[in-house]
Jmol script that loads the backbone (N, CA, C; Angstrom):
load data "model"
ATOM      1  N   UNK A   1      13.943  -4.595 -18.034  1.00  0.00           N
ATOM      2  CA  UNK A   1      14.263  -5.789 -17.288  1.00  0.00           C
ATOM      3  C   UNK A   1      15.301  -5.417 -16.228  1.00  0.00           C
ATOM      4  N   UNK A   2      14.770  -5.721 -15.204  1.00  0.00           N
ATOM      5  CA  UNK A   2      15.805  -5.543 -13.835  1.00  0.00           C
ATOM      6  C   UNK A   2      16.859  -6.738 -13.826  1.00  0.00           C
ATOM      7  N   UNK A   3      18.128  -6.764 -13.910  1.00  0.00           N
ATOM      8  CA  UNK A   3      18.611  -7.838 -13.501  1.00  0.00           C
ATOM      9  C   UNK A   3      19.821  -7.903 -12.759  1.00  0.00           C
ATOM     10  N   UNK A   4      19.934  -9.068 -12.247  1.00  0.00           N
ATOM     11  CA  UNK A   4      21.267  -8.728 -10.983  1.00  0.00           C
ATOM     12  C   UNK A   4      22.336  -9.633 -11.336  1.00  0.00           C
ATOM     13  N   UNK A   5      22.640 -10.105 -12.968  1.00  0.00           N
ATOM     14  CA  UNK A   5      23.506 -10.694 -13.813  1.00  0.00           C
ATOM     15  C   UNK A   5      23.439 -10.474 -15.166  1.00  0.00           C
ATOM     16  N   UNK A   6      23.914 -10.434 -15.828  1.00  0.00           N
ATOM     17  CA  UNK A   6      24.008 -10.965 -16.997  1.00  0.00           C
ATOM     18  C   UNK A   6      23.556 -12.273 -17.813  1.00  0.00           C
ATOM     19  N   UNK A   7      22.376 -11.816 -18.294  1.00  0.00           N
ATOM     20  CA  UNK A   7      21.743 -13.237 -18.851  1.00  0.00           C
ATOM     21  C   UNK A   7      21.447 -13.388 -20.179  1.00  0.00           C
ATOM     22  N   UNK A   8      21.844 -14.948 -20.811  1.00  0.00           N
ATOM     23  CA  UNK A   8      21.859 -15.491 -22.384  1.00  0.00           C
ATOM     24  C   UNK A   8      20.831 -16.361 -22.327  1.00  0.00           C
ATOM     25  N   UNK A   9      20.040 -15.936 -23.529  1.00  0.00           N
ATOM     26  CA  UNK A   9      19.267 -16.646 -23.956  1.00  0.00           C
ATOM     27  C   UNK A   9      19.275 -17.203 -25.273  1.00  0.00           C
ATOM     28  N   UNK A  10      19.519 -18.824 -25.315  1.00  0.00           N
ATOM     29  CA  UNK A  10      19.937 -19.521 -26.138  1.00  0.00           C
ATOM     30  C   UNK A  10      18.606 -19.741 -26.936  1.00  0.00           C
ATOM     31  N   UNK A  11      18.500 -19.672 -28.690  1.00  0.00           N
ATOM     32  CA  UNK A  11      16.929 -20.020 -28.891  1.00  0.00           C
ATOM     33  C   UNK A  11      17.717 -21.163 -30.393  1.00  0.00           C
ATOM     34  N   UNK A  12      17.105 -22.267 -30.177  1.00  0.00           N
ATOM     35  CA  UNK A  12      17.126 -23.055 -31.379  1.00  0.00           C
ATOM     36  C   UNK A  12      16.117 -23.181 -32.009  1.00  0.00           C
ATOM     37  N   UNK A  13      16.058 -23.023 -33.604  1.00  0.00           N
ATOM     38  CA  UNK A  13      15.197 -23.721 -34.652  1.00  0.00           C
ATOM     39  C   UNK A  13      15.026 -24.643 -35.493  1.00  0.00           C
ATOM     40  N   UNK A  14      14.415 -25.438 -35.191  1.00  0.00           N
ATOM     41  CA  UNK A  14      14.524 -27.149 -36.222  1.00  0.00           C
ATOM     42  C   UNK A  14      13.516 -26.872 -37.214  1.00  0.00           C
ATOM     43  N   UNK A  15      13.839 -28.505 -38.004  1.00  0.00           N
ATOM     44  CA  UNK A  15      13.131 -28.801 -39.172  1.00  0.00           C
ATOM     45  C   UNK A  15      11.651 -29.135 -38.813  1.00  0.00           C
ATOM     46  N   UNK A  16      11.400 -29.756 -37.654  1.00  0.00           N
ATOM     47  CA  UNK A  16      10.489 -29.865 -36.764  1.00  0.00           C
ATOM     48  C   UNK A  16      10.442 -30.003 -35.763  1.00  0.00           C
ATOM     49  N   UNK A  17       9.590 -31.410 -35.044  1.00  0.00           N
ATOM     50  CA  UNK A  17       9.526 -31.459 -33.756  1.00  0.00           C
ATOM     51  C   UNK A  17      10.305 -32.637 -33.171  1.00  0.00           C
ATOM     52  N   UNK A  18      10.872 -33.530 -33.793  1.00  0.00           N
ATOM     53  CA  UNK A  18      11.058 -34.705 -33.851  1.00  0.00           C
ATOM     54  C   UNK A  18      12.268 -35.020 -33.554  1.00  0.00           C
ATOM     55  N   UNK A  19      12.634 -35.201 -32.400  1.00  0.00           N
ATOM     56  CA  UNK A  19      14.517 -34.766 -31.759  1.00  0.00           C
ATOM     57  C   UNK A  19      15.057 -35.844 -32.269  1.00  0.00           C
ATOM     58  N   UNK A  20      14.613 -37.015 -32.694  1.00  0.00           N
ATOM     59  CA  UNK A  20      15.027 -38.276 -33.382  1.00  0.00           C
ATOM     60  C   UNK A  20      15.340 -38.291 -34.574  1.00  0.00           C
ATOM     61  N   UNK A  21      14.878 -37.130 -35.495  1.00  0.00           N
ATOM     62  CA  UNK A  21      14.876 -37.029 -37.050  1.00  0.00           C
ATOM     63  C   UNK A  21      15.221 -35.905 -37.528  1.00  0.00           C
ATOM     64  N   UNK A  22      14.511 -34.740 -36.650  1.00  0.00           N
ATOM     65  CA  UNK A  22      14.792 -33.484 -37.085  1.00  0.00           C
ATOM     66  C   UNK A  22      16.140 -32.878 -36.962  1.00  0.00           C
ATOM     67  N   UNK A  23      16.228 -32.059 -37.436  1.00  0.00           N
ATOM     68  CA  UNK A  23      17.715 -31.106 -37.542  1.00  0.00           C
ATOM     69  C   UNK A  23      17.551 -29.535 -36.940  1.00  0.00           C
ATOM     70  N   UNK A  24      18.895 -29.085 -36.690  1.00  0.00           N
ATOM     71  CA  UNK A  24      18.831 -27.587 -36.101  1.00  0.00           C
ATOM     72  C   UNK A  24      19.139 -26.699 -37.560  1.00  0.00           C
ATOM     73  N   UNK A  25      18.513 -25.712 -37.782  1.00  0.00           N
ATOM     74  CA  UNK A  25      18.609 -24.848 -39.181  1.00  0.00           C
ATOM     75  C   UNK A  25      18.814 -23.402 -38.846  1.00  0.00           C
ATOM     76  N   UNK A  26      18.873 -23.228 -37.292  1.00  0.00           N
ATOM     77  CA  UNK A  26      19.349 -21.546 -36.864  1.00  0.00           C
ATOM     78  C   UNK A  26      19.553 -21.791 -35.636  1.00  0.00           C
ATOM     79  N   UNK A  27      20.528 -21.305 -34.800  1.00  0.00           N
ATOM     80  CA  UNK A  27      21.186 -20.810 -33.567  1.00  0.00           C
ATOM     81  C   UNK A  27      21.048 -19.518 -33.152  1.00  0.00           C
ATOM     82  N   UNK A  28      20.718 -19.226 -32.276  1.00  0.00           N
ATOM     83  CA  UNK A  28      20.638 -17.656 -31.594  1.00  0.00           C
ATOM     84  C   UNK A  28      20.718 -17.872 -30.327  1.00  0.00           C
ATOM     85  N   UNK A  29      21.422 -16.444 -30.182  1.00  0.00           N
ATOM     86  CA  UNK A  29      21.917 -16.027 -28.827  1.00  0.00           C
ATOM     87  C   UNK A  29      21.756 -14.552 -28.494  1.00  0.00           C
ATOM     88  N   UNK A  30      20.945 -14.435 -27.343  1.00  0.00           N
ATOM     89  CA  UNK A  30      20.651 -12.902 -27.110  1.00  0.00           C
ATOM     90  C   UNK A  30      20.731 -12.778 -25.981  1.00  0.00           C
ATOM     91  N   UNK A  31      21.787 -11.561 -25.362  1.00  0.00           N
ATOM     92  CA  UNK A  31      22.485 -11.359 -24.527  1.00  0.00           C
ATOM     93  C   UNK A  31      22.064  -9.836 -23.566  1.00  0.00           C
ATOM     94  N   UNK A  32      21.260 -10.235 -22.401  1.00  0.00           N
ATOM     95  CA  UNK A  32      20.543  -9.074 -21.846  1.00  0.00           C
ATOM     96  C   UNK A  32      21.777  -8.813 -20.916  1.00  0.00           C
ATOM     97  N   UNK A  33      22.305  -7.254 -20.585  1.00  0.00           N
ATOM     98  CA  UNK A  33      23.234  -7.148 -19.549  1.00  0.00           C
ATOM     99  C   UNK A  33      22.879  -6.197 -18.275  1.00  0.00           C
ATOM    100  N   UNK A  34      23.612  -6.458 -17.294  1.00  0.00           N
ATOM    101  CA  UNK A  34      22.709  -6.025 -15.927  1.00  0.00           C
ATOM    102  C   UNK A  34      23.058  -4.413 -16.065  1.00  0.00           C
ATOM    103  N   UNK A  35      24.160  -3.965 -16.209  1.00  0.00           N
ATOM    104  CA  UNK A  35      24.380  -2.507 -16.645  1.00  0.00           C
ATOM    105  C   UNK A  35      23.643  -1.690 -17.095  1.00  0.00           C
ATOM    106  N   UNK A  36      22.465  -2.430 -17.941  1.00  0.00           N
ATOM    107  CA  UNK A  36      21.953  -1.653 -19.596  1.00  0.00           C
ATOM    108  C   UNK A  36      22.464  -1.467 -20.479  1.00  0.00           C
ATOM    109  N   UNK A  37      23.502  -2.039 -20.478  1.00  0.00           N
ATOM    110  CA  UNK A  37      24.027  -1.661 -22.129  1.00  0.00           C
ATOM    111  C   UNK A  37      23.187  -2.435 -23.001  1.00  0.00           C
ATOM    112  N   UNK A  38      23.172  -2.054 -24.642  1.00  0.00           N
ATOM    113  CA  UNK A  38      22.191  -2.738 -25.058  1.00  0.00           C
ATOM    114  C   UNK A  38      22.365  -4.188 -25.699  1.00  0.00           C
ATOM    115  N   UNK A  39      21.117  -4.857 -25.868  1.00  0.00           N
ATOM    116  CA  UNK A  39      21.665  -6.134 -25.728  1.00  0.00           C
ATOM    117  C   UNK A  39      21.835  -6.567 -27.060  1.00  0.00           C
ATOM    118  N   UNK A  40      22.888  -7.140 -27.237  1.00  0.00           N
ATOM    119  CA  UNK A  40      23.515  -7.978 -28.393  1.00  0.00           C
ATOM    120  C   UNK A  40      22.819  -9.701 -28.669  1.00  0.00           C
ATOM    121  N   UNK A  41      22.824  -9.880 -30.327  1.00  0.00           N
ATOM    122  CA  UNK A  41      21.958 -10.807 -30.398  1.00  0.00           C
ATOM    123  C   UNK A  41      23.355 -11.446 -31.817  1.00  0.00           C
ATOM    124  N   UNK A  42      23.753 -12.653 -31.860  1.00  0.00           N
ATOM    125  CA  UNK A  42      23.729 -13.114 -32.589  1.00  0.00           C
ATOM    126  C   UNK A  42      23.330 -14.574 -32.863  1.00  0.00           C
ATOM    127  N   UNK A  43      23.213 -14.728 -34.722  1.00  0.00           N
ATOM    128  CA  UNK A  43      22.247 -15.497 -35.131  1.00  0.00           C
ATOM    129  C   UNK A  43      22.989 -16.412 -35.999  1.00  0.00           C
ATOM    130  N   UNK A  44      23.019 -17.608 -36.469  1.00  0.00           N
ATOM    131  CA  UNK A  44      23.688 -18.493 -37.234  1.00  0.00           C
ATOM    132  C   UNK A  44      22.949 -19.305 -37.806  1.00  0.00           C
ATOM    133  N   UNK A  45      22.123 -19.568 -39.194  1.00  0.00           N
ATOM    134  CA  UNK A  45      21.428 -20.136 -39.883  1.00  0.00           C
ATOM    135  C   UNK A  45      22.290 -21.345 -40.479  1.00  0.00           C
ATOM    136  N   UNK A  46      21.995 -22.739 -40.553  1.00  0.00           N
ATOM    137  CA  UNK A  46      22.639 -23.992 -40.468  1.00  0.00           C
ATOM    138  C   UNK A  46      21.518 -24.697 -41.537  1.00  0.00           C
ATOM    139  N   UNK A  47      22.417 -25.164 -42.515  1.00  0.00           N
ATOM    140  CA  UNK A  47      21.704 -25.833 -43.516  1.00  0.00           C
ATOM    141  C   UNK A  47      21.801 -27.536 -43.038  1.00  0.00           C
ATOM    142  N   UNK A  48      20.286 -28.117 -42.677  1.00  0.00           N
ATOM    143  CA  UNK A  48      19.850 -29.319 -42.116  1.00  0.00           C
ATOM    144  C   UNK A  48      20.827 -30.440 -43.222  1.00  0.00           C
ATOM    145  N   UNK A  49      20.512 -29.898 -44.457  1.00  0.00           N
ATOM    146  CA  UNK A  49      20.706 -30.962 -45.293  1.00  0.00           C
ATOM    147  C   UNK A  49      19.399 -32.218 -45.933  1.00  0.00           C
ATOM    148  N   UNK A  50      18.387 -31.257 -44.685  1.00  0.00           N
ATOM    149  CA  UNK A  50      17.075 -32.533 -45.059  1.00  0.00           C
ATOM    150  C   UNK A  50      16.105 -31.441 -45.068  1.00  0.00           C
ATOM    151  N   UNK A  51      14.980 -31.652 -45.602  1.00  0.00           N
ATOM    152  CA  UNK A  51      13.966 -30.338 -45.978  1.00  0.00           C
ATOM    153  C   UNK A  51      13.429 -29.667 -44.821  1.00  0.00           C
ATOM    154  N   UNK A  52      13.043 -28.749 -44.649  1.00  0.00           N
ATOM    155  CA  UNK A  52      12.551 -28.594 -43.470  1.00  0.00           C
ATOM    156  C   UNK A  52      10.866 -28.342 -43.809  1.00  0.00           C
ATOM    157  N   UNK A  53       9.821 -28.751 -42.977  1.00  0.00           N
ATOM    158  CA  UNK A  53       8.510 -29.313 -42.918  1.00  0.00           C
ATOM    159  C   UNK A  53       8.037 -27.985 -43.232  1.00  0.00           C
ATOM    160  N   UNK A  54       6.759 -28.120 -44.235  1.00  0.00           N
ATOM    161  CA  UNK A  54       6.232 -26.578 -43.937  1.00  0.00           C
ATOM    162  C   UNK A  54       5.701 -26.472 -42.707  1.00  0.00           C
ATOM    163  N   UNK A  55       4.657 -27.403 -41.812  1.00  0.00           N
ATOM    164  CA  UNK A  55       4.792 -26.582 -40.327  1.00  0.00           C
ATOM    165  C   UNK A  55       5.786 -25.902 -39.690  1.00  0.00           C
ATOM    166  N   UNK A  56       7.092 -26.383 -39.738  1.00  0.00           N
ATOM    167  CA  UNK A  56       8.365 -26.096 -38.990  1.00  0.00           C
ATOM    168  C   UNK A  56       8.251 -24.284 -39.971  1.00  0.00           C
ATOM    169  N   UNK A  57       8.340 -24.579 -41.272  1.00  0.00           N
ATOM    170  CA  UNK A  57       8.919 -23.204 -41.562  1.00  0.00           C
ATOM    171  C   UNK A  57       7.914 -21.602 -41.279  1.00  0.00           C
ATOM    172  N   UNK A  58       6.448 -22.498 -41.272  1.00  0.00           N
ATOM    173  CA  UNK A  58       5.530 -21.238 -40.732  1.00  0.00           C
ATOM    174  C   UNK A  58       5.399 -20.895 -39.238  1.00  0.00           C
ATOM    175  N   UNK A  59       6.321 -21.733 -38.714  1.00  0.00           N
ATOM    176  CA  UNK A  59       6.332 -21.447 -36.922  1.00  0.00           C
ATOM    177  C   UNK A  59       8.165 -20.212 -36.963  1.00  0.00           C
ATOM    178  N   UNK A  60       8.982 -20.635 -37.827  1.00  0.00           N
ATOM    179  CA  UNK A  60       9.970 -19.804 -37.843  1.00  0.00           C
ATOM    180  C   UNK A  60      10.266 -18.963 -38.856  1.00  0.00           C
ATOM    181  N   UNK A  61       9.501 -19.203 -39.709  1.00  0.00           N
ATOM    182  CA  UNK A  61       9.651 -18.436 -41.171  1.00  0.00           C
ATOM    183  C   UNK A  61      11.275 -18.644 -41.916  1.00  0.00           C
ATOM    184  N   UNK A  62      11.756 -19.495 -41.686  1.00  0.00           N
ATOM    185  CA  UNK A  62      13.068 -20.397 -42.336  1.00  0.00           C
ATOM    186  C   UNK A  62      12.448 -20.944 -43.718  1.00  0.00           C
ATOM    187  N   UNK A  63      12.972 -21.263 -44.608  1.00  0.00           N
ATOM    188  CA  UNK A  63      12.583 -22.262 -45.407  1.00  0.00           C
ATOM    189  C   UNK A  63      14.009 -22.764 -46.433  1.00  0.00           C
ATOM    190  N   UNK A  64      13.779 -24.031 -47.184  1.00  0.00           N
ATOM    191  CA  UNK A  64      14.851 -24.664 -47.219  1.00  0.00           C
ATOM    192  C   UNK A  64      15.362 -23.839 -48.766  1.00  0.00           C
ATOM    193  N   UNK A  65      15.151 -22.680 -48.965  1.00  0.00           N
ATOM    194  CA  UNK A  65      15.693 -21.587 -50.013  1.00  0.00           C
ATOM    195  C   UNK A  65      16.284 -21.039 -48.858  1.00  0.00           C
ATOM    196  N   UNK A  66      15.964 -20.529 -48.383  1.00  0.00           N
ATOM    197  CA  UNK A  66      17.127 -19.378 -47.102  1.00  0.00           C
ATOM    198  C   UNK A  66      17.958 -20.686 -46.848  1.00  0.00           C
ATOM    199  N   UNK A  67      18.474 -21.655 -46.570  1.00  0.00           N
ATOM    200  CA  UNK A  67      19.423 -22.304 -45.847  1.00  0.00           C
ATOM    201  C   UNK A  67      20.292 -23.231 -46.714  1.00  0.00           C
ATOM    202  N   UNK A  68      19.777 -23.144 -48.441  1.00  0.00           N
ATOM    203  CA  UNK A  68      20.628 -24.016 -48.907  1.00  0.00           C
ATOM    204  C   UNK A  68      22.037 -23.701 -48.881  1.00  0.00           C
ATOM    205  N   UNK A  69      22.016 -22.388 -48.828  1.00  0.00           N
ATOM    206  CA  UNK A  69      23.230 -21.442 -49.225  1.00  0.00           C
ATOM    207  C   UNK A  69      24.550 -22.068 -47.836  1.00  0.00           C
ATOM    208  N   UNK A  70      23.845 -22.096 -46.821  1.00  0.00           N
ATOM    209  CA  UNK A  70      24.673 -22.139 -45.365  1.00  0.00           C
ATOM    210  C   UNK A  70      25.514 -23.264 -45.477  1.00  0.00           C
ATOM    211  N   UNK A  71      26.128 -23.024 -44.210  1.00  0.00           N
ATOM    212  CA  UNK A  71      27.039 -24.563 -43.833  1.00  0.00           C
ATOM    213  C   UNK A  71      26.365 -25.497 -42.970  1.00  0.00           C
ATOM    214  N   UNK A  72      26.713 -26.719 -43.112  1.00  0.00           N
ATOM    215  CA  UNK A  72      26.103 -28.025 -42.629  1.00  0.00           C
ATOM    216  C   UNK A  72      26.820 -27.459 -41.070  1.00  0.00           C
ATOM    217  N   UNK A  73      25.529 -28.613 -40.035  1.00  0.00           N
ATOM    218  CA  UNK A  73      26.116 -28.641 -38.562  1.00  0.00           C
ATOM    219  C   UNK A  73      27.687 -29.362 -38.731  1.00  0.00           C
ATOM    220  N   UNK A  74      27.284 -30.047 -39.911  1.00  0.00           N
ATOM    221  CA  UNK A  74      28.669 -31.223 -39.881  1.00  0.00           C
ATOM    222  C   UNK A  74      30.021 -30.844 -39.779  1.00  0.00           C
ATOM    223  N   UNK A  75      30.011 -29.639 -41.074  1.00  0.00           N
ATOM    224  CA  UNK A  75      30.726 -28.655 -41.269  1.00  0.00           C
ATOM    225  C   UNK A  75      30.844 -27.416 -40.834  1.00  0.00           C
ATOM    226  N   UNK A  76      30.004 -26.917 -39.681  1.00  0.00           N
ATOM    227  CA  UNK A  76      30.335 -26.568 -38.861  1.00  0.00           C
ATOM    228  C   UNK A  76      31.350 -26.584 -38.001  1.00  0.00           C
ATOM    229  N   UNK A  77      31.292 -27.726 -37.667  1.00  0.00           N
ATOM    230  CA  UNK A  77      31.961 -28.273 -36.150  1.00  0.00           C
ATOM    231  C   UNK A  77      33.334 -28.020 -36.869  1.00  0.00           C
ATOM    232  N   UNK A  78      33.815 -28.274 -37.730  1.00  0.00           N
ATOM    233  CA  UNK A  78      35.203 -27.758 -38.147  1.00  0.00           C
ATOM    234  C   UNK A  78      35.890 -26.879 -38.577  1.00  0.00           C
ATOM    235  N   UNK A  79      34.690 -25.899 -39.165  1.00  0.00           N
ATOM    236  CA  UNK A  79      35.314 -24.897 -39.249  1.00  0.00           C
ATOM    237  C   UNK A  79      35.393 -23.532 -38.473  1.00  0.00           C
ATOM    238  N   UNK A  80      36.131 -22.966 -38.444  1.00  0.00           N
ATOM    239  CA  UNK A  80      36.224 -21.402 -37.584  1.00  0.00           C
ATOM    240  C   UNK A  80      36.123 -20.557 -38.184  1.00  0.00           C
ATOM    241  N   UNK A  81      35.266 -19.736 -37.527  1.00  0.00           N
ATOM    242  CA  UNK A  81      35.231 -18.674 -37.745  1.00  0.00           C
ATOM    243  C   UNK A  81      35.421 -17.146 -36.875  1.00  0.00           C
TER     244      UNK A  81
END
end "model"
wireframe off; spacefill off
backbone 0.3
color backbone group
């Protein structure tokens, strides 16, 4: 990739499709740089709190065993890390 900045690419994964109902259950960020250095990716898996659909989990391969473990968006927002 040729590039003449530094570019992030933000990717979210929900429970489904449904921006009214559904929830976010992973955050990613992958970071191409114009230099070449190589690019850095991090990832943050977020427990919905509500099941996530089996369509949703065969489009991301998430399922609500990988995410019980995580922290809520709720609890997120307050804590640091």
């Amino acid at each position: 990739m040729n590039l003449k900045k530094d570019l992030c690419v933000l990717d979210i994964e929900s429970t489904g499709v449904n921006p009214s109902k559904d929830r976010i259950v992973q955050i990613a960020i992958i970071k191409h740089f114009a230099d070449g250095r190589p690019t850095e990716e991090k990832m943050k898996l977020i427990n919905p709190t509500i099941p996530i659909s089996p369509e949703a989990s065969r489009v991301n391969g998430i399922t609500d065993e990988i995410n019980l473990r995580e922290i809520s968006i709720s609890n997120a927002r307050t804590t640091q890390t």
